[in-house]
C-alpha positions, -999 to 999 in steps of 0.1 A, spaced: 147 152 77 133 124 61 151 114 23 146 89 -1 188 79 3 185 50 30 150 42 13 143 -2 9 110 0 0 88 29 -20 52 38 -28 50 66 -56 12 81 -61 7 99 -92 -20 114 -98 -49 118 -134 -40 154 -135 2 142 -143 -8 114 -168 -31 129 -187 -33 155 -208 -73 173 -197 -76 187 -232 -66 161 -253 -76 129 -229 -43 114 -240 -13 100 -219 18 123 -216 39 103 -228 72 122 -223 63 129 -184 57 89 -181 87 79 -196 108 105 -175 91 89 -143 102 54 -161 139 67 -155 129 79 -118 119 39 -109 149 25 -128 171 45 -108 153 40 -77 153 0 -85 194 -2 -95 199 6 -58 179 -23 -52 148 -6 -41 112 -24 -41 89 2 -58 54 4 -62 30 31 -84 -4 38 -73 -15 53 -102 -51 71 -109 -57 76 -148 -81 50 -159 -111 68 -159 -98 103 -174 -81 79 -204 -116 57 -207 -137 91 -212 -114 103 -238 -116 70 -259 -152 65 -250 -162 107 -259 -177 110 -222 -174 145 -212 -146 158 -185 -171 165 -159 -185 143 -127 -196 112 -146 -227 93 -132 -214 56 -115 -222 37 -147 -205 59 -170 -174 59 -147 -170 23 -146 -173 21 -181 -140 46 -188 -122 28 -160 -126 -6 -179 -115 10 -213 -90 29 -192 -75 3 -173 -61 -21 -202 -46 15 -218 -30 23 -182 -16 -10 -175 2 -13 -211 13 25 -214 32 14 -180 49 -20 -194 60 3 -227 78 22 -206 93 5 -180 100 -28 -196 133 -9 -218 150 -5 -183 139 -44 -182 113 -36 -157 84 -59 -155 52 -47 -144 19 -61 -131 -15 -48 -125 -32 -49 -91 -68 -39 -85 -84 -33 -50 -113 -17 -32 -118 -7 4 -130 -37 12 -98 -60 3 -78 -41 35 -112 -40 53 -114 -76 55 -82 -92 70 -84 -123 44 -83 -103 14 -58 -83 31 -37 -112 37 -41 -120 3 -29 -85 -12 0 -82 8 10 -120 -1 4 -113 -41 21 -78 -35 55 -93 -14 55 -122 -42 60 -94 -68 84 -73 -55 104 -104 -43 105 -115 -80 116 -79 -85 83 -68 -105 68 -33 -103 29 -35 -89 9 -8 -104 -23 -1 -78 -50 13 -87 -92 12 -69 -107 -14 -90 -131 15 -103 -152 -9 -125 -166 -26 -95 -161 -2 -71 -196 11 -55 -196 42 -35 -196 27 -1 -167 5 -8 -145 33 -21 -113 45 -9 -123 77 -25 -88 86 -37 -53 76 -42 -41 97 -16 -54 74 11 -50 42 -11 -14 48 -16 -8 51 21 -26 21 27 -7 2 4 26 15 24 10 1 55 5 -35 38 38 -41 24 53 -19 50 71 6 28 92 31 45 86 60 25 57 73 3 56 101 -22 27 122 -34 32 136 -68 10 164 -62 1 200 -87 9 216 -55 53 212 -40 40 205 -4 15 213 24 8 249 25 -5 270 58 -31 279 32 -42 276 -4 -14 295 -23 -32 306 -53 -55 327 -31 -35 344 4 0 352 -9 8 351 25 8 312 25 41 294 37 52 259 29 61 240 56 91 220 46 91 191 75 63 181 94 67 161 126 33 162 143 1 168 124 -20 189 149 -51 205 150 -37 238 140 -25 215 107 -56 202 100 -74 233 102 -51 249 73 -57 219 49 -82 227 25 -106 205 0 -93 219 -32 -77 197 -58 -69 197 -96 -96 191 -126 -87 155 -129 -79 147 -94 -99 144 -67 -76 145 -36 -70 181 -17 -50 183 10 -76 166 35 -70 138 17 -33 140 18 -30 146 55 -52 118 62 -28 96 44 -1 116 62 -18 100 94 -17 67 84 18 57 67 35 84 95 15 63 122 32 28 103 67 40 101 66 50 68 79 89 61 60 108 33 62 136 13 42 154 -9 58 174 -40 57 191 -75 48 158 -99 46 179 -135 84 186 -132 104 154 -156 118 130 -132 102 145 -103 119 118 -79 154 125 -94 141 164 -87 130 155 -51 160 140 -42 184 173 -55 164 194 -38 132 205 -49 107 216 -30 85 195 -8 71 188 26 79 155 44 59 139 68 82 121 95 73 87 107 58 85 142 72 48 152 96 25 132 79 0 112 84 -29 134 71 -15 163 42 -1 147 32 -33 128 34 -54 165 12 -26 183 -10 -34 156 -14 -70 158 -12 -71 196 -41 -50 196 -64 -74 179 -86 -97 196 -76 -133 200 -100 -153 185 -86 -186 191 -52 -202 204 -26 -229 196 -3 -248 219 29 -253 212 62 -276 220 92 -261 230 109 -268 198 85 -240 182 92 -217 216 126 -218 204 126 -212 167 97 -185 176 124 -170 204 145 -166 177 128 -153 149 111 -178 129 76 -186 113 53 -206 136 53 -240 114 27 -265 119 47 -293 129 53 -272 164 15 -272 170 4 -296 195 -35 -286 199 -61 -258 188 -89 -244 201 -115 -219 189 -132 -209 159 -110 -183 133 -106 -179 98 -74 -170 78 -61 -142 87 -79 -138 123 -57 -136 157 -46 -159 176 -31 -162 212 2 -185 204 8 -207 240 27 -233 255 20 -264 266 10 -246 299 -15 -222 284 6 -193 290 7 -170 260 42 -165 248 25 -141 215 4 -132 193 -6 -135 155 -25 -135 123 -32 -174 119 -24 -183 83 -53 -211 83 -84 -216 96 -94 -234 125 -106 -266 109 -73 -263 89 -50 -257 117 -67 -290 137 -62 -305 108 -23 -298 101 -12 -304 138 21 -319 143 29 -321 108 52 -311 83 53 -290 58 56 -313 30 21 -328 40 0 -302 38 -7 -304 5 -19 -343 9 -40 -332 35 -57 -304 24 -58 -313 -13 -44 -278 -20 -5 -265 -14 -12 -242 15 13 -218 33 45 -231 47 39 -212 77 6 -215 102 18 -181 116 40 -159 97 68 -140 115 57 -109 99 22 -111 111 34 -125 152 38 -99 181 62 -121 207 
């Protein structure tokens, strides 16, 4: 079964429902500091961890008076502005005694929809954690429109494992794992403690109810199930209300994992091999080499382009023959890439009058 004990890199969801307090509208401060001690420990065994953490809304309506019922858009963007600043700081109060330094990350659908802005994200995302900082996530709510919505945090956390290509994500959940039915209404529900196939006969005992303050139900969650378990990532959903649920995970309590379906490598190539090529680059056999063995595809190896892309499009990667030796998301545009040909890495700034990517394909985003 799937553990958190050979765990490098970890997305934590937490949902309104454990932050904040549905009478009051105020933070729980004693919950968020035990979680505090959770990532600490998780990030002395050198860990990457990122939150994806829901909240800013139910704080905003407290401060702002709006009732704790289904807001209309307007009203919702408003408590997510208020709610954001409060989020963000309650999270550096508590994190930064364990000399934790935090930053703030807004997205919407549309920033993994759209390859550039995805590019973008995982890029701002890999810079933090490399500078060991802790990204809080959250949907940018005060921008966010209905149809460019993930909806949830359920889904957005497991896209966010996908990006930075975590290897385990945890659902802090009012519920300690996926039930064969809702067990506050057939006492004859069973937890399932490891799931390693989500089937039809799964899906149909997932049901669409969730807390007051939250609005993911386990629909939600197996749907995110699908998509980090698809990546390589393993995840579990479990009790969040407990303190230090993570420290509580890990000595047992209860929970249901989700095992990964592919490794991460394997699953991220698949991925980008699948894509359609929208252009190619021609390479020397200095580049076939470095490429052979691991590296970035620099632009100094590039001997000609063709075809029309944009950052963070795919591209067939050939040699001088026009045989294609892989496959990758092109870190420049066309015009760029033509433009960069042959040279080195200390010139691109001088020719594109900005300091661009070492790299014209990353060996993170290449399929060989």
């Amino acid at each position: 079964m799937a553990s958190l004990s050979d765990a490098k890199r970890v997305v934590i969801k937490i949902g309104s429902a454990l932050l904040v307090d549905r009478t009051s509208g105020n933070l729980k401060n004693d919950w968020l500091y035990s979680l505090a001690e959770d990532v600490a420990m998780l990030k002395q065994r050198g860990m990457d961890v990122v939150l994806v953490s829901s909240g800013s809304i139910a704080l905003g309506r407290g401060v702002l008076g709006l009732p704790a019922t289904t807001l209309p858009l307007e009203q919702s963007q408003a408590a997510a502005a208020v709610g954001q600043i409060r989020l963000a700081r309650a999270y550096e109060e508590v994190l930064a005694p364990f000399g934790i330094t935090t930053a703030q990350i807004l997205v919407t659908l549309e920033d993994s929809a759209d390859r550039r802005r995805y590019l973008n994200s995982r890029a701002t995302m890999e810079t933090l954690l490399g500078l060991g900082a802790v990204p809080i996530v959250n949907e940018n709510d005060t921008v966010a429109t209905d149809e460019i919505r993930y909806g949830d945090n359920d889904r957005l956390a497991a896209q966010v494992a996908v990006t930075i290509g975590a290897d385990r994500l945890i659902l802090l959940s009012d519920v300690d794992g996926f039930y064969s039915a809702n067990p506050h209404q057939d006492p004859s529900a069973y937890r399932f403690d490891v799931i390693d196939d989500i089937t039809v006969e799964i899906e149909a005992m997932a049901g669409d109810a969730g807390s007051g303050l939250s609005k993911g139900g386990m629909k939600t969650k197996l749907m995110a199930a699908k998509t980090a378990t698809a990546s390589g990532c393993a995840m579990a959903i479990t009790e969040g209300s407990v303190p230090r649920p993570i420290h509580a995970l890990e000595n047992g309590a209860a929970s249901t994992w989700f095992t990964a379906q592919v490794d991460q490598h394997t699953a991220r190539k698949r991925w980008i091999s699948s894509m359609k090529s929208m252009g190619r680059v021609y390479i020397d056999t200095g580049a076939i080499s470095a490429l052979n063995s691991g590296k970035s595809l620099l632009p100094a190896g590039v001997r000609d382009v063709t075809g029309d892309f944009q950052r963070g499009d795919s591209i067939s990667i050939c040699d001088s023959d026009g045989h294609e030796i892989g496959i990758g998301l092109t870190g420049y545009s066309a015009a760029e890439a033509r433009a960069l040909i042959g040279r080195k890495t200390s010139e691109i700034e001088a020719i594109l009058g900005y300091p661009g990517r070492s790299s014209l394909v990353h060996r993170d985003d290449m399929a060989i």
